[in-house]
C-alpha positions, 0 to 999 in steps of 0.5 A, spaced: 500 500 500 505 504 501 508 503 495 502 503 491 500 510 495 508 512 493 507 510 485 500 513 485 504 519 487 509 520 483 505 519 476 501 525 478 507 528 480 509 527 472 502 529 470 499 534 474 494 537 469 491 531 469 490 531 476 489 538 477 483 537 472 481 531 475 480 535 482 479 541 479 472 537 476 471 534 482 470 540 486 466 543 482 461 537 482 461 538 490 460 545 491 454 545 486 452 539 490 452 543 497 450 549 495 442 547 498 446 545 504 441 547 510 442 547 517 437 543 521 437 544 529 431 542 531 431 538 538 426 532 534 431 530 528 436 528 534 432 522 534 431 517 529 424 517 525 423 510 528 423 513 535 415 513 539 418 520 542 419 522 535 412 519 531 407 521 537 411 528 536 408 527 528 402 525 530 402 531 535 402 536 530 398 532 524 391 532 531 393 538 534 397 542 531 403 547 533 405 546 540 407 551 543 406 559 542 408 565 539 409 569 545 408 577 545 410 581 552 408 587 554 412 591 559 413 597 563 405 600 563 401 600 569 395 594 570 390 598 566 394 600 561 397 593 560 391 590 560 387 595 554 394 592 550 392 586 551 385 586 549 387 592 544 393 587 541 389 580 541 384 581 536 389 583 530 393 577 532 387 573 531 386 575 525 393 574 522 392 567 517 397 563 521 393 564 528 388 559 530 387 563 537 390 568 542 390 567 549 388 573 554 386 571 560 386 565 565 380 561 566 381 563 575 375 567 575 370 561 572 373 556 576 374 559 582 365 561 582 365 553 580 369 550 585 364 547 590 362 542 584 368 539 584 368 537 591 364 530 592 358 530 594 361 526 600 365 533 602 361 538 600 355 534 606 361 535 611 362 542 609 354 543 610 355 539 617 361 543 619 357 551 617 350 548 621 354 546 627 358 552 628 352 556 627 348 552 632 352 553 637 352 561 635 346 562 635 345 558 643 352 562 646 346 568 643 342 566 648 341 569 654 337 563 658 344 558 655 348 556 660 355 552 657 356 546 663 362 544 659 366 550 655 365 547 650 370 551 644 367 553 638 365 548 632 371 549 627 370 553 620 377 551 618 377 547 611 384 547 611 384 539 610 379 539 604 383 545 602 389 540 602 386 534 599 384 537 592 390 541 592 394 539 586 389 538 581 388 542 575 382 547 577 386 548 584 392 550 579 388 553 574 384 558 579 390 560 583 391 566 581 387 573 582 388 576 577 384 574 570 390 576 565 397 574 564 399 580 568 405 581 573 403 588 577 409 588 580 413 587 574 409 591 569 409 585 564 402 582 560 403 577 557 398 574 550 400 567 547 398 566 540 397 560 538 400 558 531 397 554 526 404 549 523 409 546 528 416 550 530 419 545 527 419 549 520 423 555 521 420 558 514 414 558 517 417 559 523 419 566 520 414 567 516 408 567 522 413 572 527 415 576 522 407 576 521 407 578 528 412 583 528 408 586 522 403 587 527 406 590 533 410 595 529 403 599 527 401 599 535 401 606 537 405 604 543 406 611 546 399 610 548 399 604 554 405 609 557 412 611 556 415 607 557 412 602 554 415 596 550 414 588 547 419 582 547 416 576 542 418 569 545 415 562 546 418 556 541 418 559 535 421 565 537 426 561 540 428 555 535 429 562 530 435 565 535 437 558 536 438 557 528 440 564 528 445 563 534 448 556 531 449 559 524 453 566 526 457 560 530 459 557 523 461 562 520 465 566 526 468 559 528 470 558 521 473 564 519 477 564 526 480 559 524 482 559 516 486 565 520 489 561 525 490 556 521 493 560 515 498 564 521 501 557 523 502 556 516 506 560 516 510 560 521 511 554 520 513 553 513 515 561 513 513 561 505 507 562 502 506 557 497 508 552 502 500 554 506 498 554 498 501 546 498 498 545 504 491 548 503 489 546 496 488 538 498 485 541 504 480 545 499 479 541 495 477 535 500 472 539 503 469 541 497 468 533 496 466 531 502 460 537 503 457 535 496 457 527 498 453 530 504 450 534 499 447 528 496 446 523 502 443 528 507 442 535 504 441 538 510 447 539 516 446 539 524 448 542 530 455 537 530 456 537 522 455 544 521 463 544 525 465 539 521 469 544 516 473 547 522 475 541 524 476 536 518 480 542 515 485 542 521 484 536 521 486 534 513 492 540 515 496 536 520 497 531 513 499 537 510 504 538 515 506 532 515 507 530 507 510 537 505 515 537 511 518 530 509 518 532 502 523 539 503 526 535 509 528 530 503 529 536 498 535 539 502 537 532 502 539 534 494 533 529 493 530 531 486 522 533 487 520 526 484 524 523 488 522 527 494 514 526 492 514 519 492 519 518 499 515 522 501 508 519 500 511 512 500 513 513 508 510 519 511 504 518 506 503 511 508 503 514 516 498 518 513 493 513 511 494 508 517 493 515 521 487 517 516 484 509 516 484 509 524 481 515 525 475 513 520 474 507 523 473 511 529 469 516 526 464 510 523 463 507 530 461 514 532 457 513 526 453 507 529 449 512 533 442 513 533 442 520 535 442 522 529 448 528 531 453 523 533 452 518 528 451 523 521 458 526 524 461 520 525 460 518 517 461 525 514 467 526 518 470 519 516 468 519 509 472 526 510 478 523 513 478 518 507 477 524 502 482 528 505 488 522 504 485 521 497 485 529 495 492 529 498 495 524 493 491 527 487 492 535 488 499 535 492 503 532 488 500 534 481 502 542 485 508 539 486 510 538 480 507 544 477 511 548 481 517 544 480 517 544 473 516 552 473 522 552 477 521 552 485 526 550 488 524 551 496 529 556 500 534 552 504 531 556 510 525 550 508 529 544 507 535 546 513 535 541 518 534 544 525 535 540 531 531 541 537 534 542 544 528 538 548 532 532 544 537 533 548 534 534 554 530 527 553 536 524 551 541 526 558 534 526 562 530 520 559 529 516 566 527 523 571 522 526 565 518 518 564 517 517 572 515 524 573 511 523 567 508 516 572 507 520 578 504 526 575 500 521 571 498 517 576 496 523 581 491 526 576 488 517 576 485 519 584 481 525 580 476 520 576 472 518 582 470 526 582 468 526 575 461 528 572 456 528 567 452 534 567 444 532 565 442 539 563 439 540 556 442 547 556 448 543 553 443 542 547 440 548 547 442 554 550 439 557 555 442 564 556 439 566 550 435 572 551 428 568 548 429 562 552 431 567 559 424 571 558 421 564 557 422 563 564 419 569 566 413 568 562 412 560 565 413 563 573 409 569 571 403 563 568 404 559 574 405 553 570 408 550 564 406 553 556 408 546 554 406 540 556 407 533 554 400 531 550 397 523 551 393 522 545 386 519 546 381 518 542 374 517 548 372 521 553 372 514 557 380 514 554 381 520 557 378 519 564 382 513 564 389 516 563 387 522 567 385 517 573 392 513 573 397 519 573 394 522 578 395 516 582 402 515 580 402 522 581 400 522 589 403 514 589 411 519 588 408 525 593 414 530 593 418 525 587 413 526 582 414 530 576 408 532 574 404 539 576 398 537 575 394 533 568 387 535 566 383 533 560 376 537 558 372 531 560 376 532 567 374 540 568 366 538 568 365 534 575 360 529 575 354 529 579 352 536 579 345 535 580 346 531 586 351 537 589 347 543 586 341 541 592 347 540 596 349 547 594 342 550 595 341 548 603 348 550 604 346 557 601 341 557 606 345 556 612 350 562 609 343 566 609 344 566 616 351 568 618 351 574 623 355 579 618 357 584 623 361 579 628 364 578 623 372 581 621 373 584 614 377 579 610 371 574 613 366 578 610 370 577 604 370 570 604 363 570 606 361 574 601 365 569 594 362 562 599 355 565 597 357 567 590 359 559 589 353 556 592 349 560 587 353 557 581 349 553 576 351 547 573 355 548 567 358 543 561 363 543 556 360 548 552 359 553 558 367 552 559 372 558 557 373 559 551 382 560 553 380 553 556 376 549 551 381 551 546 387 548 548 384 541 547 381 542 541 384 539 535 385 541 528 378 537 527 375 540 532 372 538 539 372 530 538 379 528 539 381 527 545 386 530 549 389 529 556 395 535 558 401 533 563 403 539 565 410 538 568 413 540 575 419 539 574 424 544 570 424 541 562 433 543 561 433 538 567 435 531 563 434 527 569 428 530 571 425 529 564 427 521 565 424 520 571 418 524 568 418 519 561 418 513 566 412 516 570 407 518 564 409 513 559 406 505 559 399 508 561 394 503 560 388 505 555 381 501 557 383 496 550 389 495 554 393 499 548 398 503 551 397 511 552 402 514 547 404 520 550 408 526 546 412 533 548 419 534 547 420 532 554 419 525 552 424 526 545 429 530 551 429 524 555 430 518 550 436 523 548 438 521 556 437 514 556 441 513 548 446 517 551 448 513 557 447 507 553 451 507 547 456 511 550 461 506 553 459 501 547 462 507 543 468 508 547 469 500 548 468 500 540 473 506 538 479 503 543 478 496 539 477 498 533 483 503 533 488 497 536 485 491 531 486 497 526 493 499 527 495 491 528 493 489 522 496 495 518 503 496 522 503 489 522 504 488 530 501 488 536 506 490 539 507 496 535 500 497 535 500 498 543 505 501 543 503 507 539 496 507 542 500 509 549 500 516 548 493 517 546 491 511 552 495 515 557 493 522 555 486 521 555 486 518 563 490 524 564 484 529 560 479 525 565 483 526 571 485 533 569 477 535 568 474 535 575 481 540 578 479 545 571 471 543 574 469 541 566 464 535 566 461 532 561 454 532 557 450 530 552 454 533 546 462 534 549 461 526 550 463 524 543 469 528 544 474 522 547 472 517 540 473 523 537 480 524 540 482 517 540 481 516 532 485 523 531 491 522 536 494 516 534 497 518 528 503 522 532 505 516 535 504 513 528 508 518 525 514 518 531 514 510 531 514 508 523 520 515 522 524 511 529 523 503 526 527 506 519 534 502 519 540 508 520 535 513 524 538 518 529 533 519 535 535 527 535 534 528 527 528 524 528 525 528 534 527 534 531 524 534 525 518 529 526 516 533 533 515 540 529 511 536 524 506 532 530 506 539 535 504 543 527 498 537 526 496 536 533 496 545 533 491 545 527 487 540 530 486 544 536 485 550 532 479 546 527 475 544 534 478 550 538 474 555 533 468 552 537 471 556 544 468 562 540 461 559 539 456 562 543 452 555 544 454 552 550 454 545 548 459 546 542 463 550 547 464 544 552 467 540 545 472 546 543 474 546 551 474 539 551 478 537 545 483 544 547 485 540 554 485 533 549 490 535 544 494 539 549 494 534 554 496 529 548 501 534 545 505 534 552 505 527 552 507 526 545 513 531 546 516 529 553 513 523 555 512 518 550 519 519 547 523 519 554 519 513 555 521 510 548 529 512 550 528 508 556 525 502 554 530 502 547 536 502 553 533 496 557 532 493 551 540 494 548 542 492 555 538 486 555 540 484 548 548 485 551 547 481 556 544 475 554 551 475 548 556 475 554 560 468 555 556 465 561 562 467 566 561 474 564 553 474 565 555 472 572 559 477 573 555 482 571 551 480 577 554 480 582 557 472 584 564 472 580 567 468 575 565 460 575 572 456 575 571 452 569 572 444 570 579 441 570 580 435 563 581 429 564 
């Protein structure tokens, strides 16, 4: 293969228009396929379409519609002003095309008038018994001819325990809060949710109906609810629009970061400007491939794949730097340029391919996932891998003997060989440098235990941004979540089946439970309103006589709204408000069934979103069907759940796969151990480093280790395959394959690197994390591994003497002194 690889090479390099043509063909066939490429973020296109969280969100949006809302805030206006915002605001947004409905007001008032009908039966005869005794024993305390032989105290009014025992439900929580609108006085914030027609998931539609939205409040005449007076837009689609805007400014400013930086280092590295061209028109060239391949297989990239330029590019550079530098080393050696180009692709190539064909493999194993972020990064980055190594047999050599046969001959400040200092100092220092290597290594081991793993969803969603902040807001001043999960049913009697088993799981869990409360429109009318409505009427007449002026002001107040809910009148789902009754029609009307789990818990929270999948999911429907149950909180805890279980199949994977590779294409298991010890090494030093630089992981920087043990091998590849060539002097091999590994591990830091600049949390923690691997590893390659290798060789020689030497000079080597030898005979 290296001969092969060598050949291939050196053809192009006799034949370089065919081969530039050939690429130059290639690659505008691939920027013709990417130009469509899109970026999709959306949280559901994680998961596989085969996912029941991902299929109930489908048959969500196809029953009921969006879920979630266009979320208008108004601020700074005094309580009347905001509420006439409000009413003045909500029937132009009903009319927008894409609006269903707009919610103004809470249901508190209706339910609170109702509320006595939805105790039992049973309960509202104990409060007419607890009204009736307190009054009997008034009206004989009253009596002047009364004589209390007991002081017996007075019968208790106080209904705190019945008050606890339908706390929780959903009319208690609906009716909870005084005030009819959206409104926080205090804050000078009302709120109006405007329900959308089509799901956020669509972001031109996305767009189209908040851009609607704005249109309209930009011809408000604001300066009429105050001075100060102002709107904020937020809800689900606002959101998934500042998530893709944010994620799509991260692109393009991490990407130019780091050409800039790659461009710089070239430079430096090289200190020519046609060197940085030699090296970057295979990386160019490979990109544009691999994109146009992505291009026809996905025609969409993820929050993962979106990077992958920034990182295949430092990747596919560190082969450049490897490639280019062994040929000038060869060049300065009098090497003619042909020459040079197949040594160069013969040997370093051939460290280059074993390298690309490892990380490829690795990445194909990331590529096993089911979350589809792991897995298309996983194939795109190793067919890339692939791409890269093969663009840089096509382009580089044809380039090389272009300019060759132009006349570039590389400035002898290029091809001088420059001997490293640290190559000495491992020589005189080896067996100090590898055993404070151990005991440093050895000290960050006793950190593992203190290792985590972050369970917030911010890592997939960045919570900071200004939409999802007042989100927050909106939620606490709501009282209770704008999202809840969704159980489809098709009956009254399903409903009142689902309801009836999450409440009991709900009271079953106590303080444990994730759910709020969960309420069905069957479950807001009560049953046996006949039968209470008698009950209600004796209970009115007892009120009836009630001494209003013994009493105090705030027990006037509650006497005064118990007989205002004695007189309501029993009411069906029709009689129900028009903000409730809307929420559980579908897109074809009141007949399909619905059941709404608001949950208690915070959504980001990736383990309360387990627990709560655990606690709602498997309910049975009268059939004995199971319930299906749809929300992003369930597509979130299936994300959880895939993670923690492919993970450890991932890394076992990729650390197997890398070592059978290596054994098989460098032909030893020993060789193949021993360039896999570096990355091993580096990567338990990055685990035990992590909790002393309070690093942790998450459902995104995971894929960080596969990642950086396919990418990190290739240095102990290079060292170890330069090392095994006959007649190679440690301190030349160091000097001029160090600068090669510190020049490629720099550049693949700098392609994950750009990901420090993104704004996204998540994409943050890989750049952080793959800093601390390459810097880690970087070290490691440069100073341990390469003492570590001095020591072993010297054992090895002394070993190798030893068992040479004459019996009698073996034993005097340990210590016992010659054996005479035995007389003839």
């Amino acid at each position: 293969m290296e001969h092969a690889m060598g050949a291939l090479a050196a053809h192009n390099h006799r034949r370089p228009v065919i081969a530039l043509v050939c690429a130059l063909l290639l690659s505008v066939m691939g920027l013709l396929a990417a130009r469509h490429l899109s970026l999709n973020a959306n949280l559901v296109n994680l998961l596989p379409q085969s996912f029941e969280s991902v299929q109930a969100i489908h048959t969500l949006e196809e029953r009921f519609g969006a879920q979630g809302w266009v979320v208008v805030v108004g601020e700074d206006g005094d309580p009347a002003q905001l509420q006439r915002f409000a009413d003045d605001l909500a029937p132009k947004l009903e009319a927008l095309p894409g609006i269903r409905y707009v919610e103004i007001t809470r249901p508190s008032s209706f339910f609170r008038s109702h509320a006595l009908y939805f105790l039992s039966p049973e309960d509202l005869k104990e409060v007419e018994r607890r009204i009736d005794a307190r009054l009997t024993w008034e009206r004989q305390r009253a009596n002047p001819l009364f004589v209390s032989l007991d002081d017996e105290p007075a019968p208790s009014l106080d209904f705190s325990d019945l008050e606890k025992k339908y706390a929780g439900g959903a009319v208690t929580r609906l009716s909870s809060h005084p005030s009819d609108y959206y409104l926080d006085p205090a804050a000078r914030r009302v709120v109006l949710l405007a329900k959308p027609e089509t799901s956020s998931a669509d972001l031109t539609y996305s767009r189209q109906i908040v851009g609607e939205v704005q249109g309209v409040l930009r011809q408000q005449d604001l300066s009429k609810y105050g001075p100060g007076f102002h709107t904020e837009i937020t809800g689900s689609f606002q959101k998934k629009m500042d998530q893709q805007s944010q994620i799509t400014r991260d692109v393009a400013v991490s990407s130019t970061v780091a050409t800039v930086l790659v461009l710089l280092y070239l430079l430096l590295h090289f200190r020519s400007v046609l060197a940085v061209g030699l090296v970057l028109a295979p990386v160019g060239a490979g990109l544009a491939w691999t994109y146009g391949l992505v291009g026809v297989a996905y025609g969409q990239v993820n929050l993962l794949t979106a990077f992958l330029g920034a990182i295949l590019g430092g990747l596919g550079v560190e082969h450049g730097i490897h490639l280019l530098g062994r040929y000038l080393a060869l060049r300065g050696e009098g090497r003619s340029s042909e020459e040079a180009t197949r040594e160069s692709f013969t040997h370093t190539g051939g460290a280059a391919l074993v390298s690309a064909l490892v990380a490829a493999l690795t990445f194909f194993i990331l590529g096993t996932s089911q979350l589809r972020a792991f897995r298309e990064f996983g194939v795109i980055a190793g067919v890339g891998m692939l791409v890269l190594i093969l663009a840089y047999v096509l382009v580089l050599p044809a380039v090389l003997g272009l300019v060759s046969h132009w006349g570039w001959v590389p400035r002898a400040s290029s091809t001088e060989k420059v001997e490293a200092p640290l190559g000495r100092v491992i020589t005189h220092r080896r067996g100090l440098l590898t055993l404070m290597s151990a005991l440093i290594v050895a000290g960050l081991l006793t950190q593992l235990p203190r290792l985590r793993f972050d369970y917030d969803i911010s890592s997939l969603q960045d919570q900071r941004l200004p939409s999802f902040v007042l989100d927050r807001v909106v939620n606490q001043l709501i009282g209770y979540s704008q999202v809840p999960l969704v159980v489809l049913t098709n009956s009254r009697e399903e409903e009142a089946a689902v309801v009836r088993q999450i409440q009991a799981r709900k009271q079953q869990r106590g303080a444990d439970s994730t759910v709020d409360f969960v309420a069905s429109l069957a479950s807001l009318v009560p049953e046996r309103q006949q039968e209470k409505q008698v009950i209600l009427k004796d209970i009115g007449k007892l009120l009836k006589s009630v001494p209003e002026n013994q009493l105090t002001p705030e027990q006037g107040q509650q006497l005064a709204e118990l007989r205002g809910q004695v007189q309501a009148r029993p009411f069906t789902e029709a009689d129900l408000p028009d903000s409730v009754r809307q929420q559980f029609e579908g897109r074809d009307g009141p007949g399909t069934g619905f059941v709404l789990v608001y949950p208690s818990a915070d959504q980001s929270d990736g383990k309360a979103m387990r627990r709560m999948a655990k606690e709602v999911r498997g309910v049975k429907l009268p059939d004995g069907q199971t319930a299906v149950v749809a929300g992003e909180a369930m597509v979130q805890a299936d994300i959880v759940n895939m993670v923690a279980h492919e993970a450890p199949f991932i890394l076992m994977g990729s650390t197997l796969t890398v070592l059978v590779a290596m054994w098989v294409t460098l032909g030893g298991l020993r060789t193949a151990l021993l360039c896999l010890m570096p990355t091993a090494v580096s990567l338990f030093a990055v685990l035990g480093l992590m909790p002393l630089l309070h690093m942790e992981f998450n459902y995104l920087n995971i894929l960080v280790i596969p990642v950086l043990i396919g990418t990190t091998v290739d240095a102990g590849v290079h060292l170890i395959t330069r090392l095994a060539s006959p007649r190679s002097d440690f301190v030349r091999v160091y000097s001029e394959t160090g600068k090669a590994i510190c020049g490629g591990l720099l550049t693949s830091a700098v392609g994950f690197g750009a990901l420090l600049l993104a704004d996204h949390p998540g994409l943050n923690s890989i750049g952080a994390l793959a800093n601390v691997g390459f810097g880690m590893n970087l070290l490691i390659m440069l100073v341990t591994f390469p003492a570590l290798l001095l020591v072993l060789s010297e054992r090895k020689r002394r070993h190798r003497a030893v068992s040479s030497r004459p019996r009698g000079e073996h034993l005097m080597d340990e210590g016992q002194g010659p054996q005479r030898p035995t007389p003839s005979p």
